[in-house]
C-alpha positions in Angstrom: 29.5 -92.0 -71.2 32.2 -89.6 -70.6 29.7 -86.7 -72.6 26.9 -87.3 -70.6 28.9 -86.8 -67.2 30.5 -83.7 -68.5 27.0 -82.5 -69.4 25.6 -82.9 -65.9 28.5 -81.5 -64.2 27.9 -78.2 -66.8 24.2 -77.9 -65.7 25.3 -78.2 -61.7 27.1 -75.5 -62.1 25.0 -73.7 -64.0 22.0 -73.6 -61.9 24.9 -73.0 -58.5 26.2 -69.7 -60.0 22.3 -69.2 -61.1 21.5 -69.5 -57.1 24.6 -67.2 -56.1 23.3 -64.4 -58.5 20.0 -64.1 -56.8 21.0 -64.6 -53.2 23.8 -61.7 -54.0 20.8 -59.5 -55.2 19.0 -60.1 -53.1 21.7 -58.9 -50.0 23.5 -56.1 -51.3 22.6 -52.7 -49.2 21.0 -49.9 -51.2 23.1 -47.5 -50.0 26.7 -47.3 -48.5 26.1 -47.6 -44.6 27.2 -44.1 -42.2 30.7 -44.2 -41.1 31.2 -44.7 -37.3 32.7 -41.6 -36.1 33.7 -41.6 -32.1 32.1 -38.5 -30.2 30.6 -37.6 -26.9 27.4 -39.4 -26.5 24.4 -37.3 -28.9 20.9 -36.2 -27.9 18.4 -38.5 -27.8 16.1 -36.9 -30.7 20.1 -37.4 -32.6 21.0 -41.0 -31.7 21.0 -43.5 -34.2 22.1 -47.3 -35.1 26.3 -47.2 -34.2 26.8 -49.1 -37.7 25.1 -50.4 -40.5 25.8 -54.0 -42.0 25.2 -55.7 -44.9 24.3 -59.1 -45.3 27.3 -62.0 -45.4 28.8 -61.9 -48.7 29.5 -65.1 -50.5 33.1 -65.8 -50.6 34.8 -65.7 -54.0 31.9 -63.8 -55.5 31.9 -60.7 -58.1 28.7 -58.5 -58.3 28.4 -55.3 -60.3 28.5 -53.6 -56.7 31.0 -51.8 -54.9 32.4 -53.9 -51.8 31.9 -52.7 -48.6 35.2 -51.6 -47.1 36.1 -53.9 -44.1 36.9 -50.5 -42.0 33.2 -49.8 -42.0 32.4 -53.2 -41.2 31.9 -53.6 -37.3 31.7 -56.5 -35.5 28.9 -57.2 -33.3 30.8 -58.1 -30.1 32.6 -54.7 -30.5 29.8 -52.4 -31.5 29.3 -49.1 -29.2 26.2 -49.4 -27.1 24.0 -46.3 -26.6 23.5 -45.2 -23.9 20.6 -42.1 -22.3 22.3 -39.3 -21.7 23.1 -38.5 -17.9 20.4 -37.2 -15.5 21.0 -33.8 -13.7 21.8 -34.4 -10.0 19.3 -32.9 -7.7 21.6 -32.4 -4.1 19.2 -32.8 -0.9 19.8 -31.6 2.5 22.4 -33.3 2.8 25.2 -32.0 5.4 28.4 -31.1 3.9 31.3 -33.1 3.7 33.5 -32.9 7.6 36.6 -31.1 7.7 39.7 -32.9 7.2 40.6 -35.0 10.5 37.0 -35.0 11.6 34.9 -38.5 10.6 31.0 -38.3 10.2 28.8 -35.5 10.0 29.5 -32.0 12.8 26.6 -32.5 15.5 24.3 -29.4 15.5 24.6 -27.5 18.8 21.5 -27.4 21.1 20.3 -24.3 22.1 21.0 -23.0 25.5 18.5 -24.8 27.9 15.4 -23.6 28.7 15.5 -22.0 25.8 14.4 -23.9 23.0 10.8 -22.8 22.4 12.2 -19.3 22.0 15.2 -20.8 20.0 12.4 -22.2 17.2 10.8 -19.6 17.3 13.4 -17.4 15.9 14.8 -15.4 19.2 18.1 -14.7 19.7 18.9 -16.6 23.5 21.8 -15.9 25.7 24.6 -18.8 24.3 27.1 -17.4 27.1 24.5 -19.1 29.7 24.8 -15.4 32.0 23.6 -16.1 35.5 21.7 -12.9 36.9 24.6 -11.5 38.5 26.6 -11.8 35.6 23.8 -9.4 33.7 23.2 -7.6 36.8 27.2 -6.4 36.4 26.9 -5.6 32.6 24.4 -3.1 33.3 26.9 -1.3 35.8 29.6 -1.5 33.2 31.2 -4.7 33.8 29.9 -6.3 30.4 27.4 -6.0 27.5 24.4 -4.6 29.0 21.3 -4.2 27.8 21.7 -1.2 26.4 25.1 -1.2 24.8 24.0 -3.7 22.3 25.3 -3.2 18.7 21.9 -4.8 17.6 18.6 -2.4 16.0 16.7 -1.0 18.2 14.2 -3.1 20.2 10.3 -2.5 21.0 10.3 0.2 23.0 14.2 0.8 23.4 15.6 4.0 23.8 17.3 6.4 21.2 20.7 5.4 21.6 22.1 7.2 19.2 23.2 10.6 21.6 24.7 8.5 24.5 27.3 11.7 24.9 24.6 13.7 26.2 22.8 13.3 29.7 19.4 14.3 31.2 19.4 17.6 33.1 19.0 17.5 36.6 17.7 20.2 38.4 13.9 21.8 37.8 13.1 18.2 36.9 9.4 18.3 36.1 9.6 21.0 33.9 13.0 20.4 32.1 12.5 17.7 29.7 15.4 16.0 27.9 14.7 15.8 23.9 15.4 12.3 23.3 12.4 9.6 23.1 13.5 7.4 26.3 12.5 4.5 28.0 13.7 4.7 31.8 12.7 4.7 35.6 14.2 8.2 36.9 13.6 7.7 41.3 14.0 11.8 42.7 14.8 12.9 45.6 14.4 16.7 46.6 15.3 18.3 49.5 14.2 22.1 49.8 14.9 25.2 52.9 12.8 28.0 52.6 13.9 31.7 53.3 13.5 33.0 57.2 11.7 35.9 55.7 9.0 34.2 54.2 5.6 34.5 56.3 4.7 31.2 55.6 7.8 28.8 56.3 9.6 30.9 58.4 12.8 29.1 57.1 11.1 25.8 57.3 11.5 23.0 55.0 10.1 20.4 52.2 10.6 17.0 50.2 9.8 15.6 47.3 10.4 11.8 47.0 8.9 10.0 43.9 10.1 9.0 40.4 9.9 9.8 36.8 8.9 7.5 34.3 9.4 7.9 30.2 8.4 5.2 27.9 10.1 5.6 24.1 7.2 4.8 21.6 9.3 5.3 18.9 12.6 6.7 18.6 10.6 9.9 17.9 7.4 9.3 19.6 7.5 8.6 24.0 5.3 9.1 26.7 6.6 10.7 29.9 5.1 10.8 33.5 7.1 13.8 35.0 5.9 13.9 38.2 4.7 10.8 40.5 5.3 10.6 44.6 4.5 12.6 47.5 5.8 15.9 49.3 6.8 16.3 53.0 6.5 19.8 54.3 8.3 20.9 57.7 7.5 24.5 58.5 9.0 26.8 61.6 5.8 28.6 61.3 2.0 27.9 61.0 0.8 31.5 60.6 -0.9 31.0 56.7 -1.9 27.3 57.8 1.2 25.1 56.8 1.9 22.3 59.0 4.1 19.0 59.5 2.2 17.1 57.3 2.9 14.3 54.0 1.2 13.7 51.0 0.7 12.5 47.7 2.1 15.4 45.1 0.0 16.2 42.0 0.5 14.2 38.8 2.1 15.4 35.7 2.2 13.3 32.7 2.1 14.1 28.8 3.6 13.0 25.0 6.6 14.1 23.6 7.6 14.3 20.5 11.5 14.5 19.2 10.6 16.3 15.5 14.4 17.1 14.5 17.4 14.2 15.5 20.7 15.3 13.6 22.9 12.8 14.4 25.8 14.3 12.3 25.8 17.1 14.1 24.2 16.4 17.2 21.5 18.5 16.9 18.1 17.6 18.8 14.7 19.2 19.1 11.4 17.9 20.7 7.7 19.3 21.9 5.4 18.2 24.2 2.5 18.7 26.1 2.0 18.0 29.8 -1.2 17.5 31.8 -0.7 18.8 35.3 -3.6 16.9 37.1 -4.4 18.5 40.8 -5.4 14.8 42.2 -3.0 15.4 45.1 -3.6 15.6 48.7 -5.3 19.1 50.0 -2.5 18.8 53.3 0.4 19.5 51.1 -1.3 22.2 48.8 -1.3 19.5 45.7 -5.2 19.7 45.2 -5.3 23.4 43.9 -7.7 24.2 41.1 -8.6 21.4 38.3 -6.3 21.5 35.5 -3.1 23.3 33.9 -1.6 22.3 30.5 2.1 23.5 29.7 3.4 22.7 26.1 7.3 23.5 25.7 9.8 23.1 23.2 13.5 21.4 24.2 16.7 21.6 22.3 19.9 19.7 22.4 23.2 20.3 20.9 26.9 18.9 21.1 29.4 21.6 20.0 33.5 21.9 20.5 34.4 18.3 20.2 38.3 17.5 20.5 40.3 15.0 22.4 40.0 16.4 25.7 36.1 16.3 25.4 33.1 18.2 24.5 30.3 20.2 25.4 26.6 19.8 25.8 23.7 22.4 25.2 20.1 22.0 26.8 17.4 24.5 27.1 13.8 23.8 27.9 10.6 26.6 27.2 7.5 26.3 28.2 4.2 27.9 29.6 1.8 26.5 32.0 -1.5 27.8 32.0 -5.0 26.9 34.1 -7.6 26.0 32.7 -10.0 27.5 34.8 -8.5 30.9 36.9 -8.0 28.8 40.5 -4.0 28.3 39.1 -1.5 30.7 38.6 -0.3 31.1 35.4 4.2 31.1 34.3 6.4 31.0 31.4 9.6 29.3 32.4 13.0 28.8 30.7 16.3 26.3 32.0 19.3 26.1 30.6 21.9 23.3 31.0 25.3 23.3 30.2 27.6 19.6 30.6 31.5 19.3 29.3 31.7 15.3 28.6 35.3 14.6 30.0 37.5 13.0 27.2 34.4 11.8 25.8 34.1 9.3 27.6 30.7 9.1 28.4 31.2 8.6 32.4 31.9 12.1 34.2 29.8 15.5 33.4 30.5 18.2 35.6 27.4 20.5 35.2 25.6 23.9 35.2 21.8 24.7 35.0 20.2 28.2 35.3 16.1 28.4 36.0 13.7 31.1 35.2 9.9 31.6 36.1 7.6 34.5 35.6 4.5 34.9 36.7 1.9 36.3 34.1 -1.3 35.6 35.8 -2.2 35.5 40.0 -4.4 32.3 41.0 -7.5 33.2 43.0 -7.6 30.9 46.0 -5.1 31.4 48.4 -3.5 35.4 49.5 -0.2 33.7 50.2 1.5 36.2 48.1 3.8 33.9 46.6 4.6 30.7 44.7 6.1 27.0 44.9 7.7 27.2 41.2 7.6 23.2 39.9 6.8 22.1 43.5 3.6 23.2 44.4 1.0 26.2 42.5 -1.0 27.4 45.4 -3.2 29.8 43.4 -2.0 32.9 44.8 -2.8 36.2 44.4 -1.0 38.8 43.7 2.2 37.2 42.4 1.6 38.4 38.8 4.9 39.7 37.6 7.0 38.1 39.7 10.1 36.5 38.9 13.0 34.0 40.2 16.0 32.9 38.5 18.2 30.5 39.8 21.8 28.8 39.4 22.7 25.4 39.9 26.1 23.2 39.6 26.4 20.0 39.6 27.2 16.8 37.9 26.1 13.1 36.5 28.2 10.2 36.3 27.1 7.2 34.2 28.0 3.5 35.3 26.9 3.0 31.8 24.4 4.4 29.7 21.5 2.1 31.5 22.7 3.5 35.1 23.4 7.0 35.8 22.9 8.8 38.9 23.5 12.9 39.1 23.1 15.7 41.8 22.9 19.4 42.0 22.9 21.9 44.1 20.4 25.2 43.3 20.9 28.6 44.9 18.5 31.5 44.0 20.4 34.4 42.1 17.8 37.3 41.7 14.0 38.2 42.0 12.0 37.0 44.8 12.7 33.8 46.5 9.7 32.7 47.4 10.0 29.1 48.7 13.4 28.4 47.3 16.4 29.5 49.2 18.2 26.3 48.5 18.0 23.1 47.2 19.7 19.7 46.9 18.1 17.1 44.1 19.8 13.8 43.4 18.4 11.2 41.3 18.6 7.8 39.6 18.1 7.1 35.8 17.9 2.9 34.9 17.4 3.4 30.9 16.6 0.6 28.4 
């Protein structure tokens, strides 16, 4: 009894540690698993399982295999998860952060109002709100005008880059200022004729009309020189003059500046002007059908210190007819400004004027000539010449309101109609 109950026990165990064998084959990893090592999170083409684990081993056991060390052994509750790796951030529109002290986002500011189609539209409005008035006293100096604006230059704007020079006064529809302008220049003249002259009879005449110059480019302008009427008051009627008014003749023509230094002030333009006879007959402003005059002006600012500096113009020209009712002349004016302190506000002035005549119209035997003011198409004035001195000066509100005046006294040649004259004018300038 006791030999068969040892005998069973013997083949129990037999067949258990049989069944332990196999299930121990059958468990045991082929390879060591990877250590865990701790790092930033990997790539997702380098991410893998964070531990590998072996089946449960059977307690108490011995296998011809290595045991698995318990550091590489990982429990599941405290395995590291994988996670993607972290998406770029794309910012939107979003409005920065507020200032410290200030809660919520700044409020844009609306444009000014009225002005909000030109505001979307890209223009630069008027934030300060200006009333008229308010930019009616910048252009006299008592703010930011129009044309004291730090900005490029606008459509049609004037070269603003010789503000220490000024127009020349006298002579003013023959002696043309080099710069490409845009302006409205009003002129008044006011002229006595010489006692000895057979048809005045030391009478006397007006001009009243303007100027206009329209800056193309800041090369490139178009200039009307001569638009308005003439008055005529004679002592004597002998050769036909009497009281009368009437529209003056009509002078207009390009310009073009072709050398602007502005390091050393140096300027140089030509130009061409039409000088239309569509005036009326009474005033002598009718005469023949057409004369052309190209000239050549020059500008130049020398002697610059602290006190000031000066200012050179000169204007040359010739205006011939082009048929042989109109006299033909070569003319020549000369200005000469001191810009006090350089200050651009007060130039006392000086101007000289030459004509000669090189060819005698054939329509009226006056026997002499009206200079800029009138071409009567006289004969025998051929050779004749007239040179006359003016002084003077221009004062500038601010560069887009000027006003200036001179006074013209005939030096040497003949007189003809000029004994003395007094022209004042306005410039408004953009």
């Amino acid at each position: 009894m006791r030999g068969r109950w040892v005998s069973s026990l013997g083949a129990a165990l037999s067949l258990w540690v049989a069944d332990a064998s196999a299930q121990d084959r059958a468990w045991t990893p082929v390879a060591a698993p990877p250590r865990v090592i701790a790092s930033s999170v990997p790539a997702a083409s380098q991410q893998g399982p964070a531990a590998t684990l072996g089946p449960p081993r059977a307690l108490n056991t011995v296998t011809s295999r290595a045991p698995i060390p318990d550091a590489q052994v990982v429990p599941v509750a405290h395995r590291t998860p994988v996670l993607a790796p972290p998406r770029a951030i794309v910012r939107a529109q979003a409005p920065d952060p507020p200032p410290p002290g200030v809660s919520g986002p700044i409020p844009a500011v609306p444009p000014y109002p009225g002005t909000e189609e030109l505001y979307n539209r890209g223009v630069v409005t008027d934030p300060a709100g200006r009333g008229f008035w308010d930019k009616a006293r910048g252009l006299f100096g008592g703010g930011t005008g129009a044309c004291e604006s730090s900005c490029g230059r606008g459509l049609f704007q004037s070269d603003h880059a010789f503000d220490g020079f000024i127009s020349p006064v006298t002579n003013p529809f023959l002696f043309e200022d080099p710069r490409s302008l845009t302006e409205v220049r009003p002129i008044f003249l006011f002229q006595t004729a010489p006692s000895g002259n057979p048809g005045f009879r030391g009478g006397q005449m007006e001009f009243f009309g303007l100027q206009g110059r329209l800056a193309l480019t800041e090369r490139l302008s178009f200039v009307i020189n001569k638009l308005g009427g003439v008055a005529i008051q004679p002592n004597d009627n002998t050769l036909g003059f009497e009281d009368t008014t009437g529209f003056a003749e009509i002078n207009l023509g390009p310009k073009y500046t072709f050398l602007r230094n502005e390091q050393t002030g140096t300027l140089a333009a030509g130009g061409l002007t039409f000088a239309i006879p569509t005036g009326s007959s009474k005033v002598f402003q009718d005469t023949g059908s057409l004369s052309l005059i190209p000239y050549l002006s020059f500008g130049q600012n020398f002697l610059r210190s602290s006190y000031g500096s000066f200012n050179f113009l000169s204007t040359t020209g010739y205006s011939f007819s082009v048929d042989d009712d109109r006299s033909d002349f070569f003319y020549a004016s000369l200005h000469l400004d001191y810009n006090i302190a350089d200050a651009n506000k007060i130039y006392p002035l000086i101007e000289l004027n030459w004509t000669h005549y090189t060819k005698s119209g054939d329509v009226r035997n006056f026997g002499f000539e009206g200079r800029d003011l009138f071409n009567f198409g006289s004969r025998d004035v051929s050779g004749n010449d007239n040179l006359t001195l003016a002084l003077g000066a221009r004062y500038k509100f601010s560069e887009c309101v000027q006003v200036g005046t001179g006074f013209e006294f005939p030096l040497v040649g003949r007189r003809d109609l000029l004994d003395f004259r007094w022209t004042a004018d306005l410039i408004i300038r953009y």
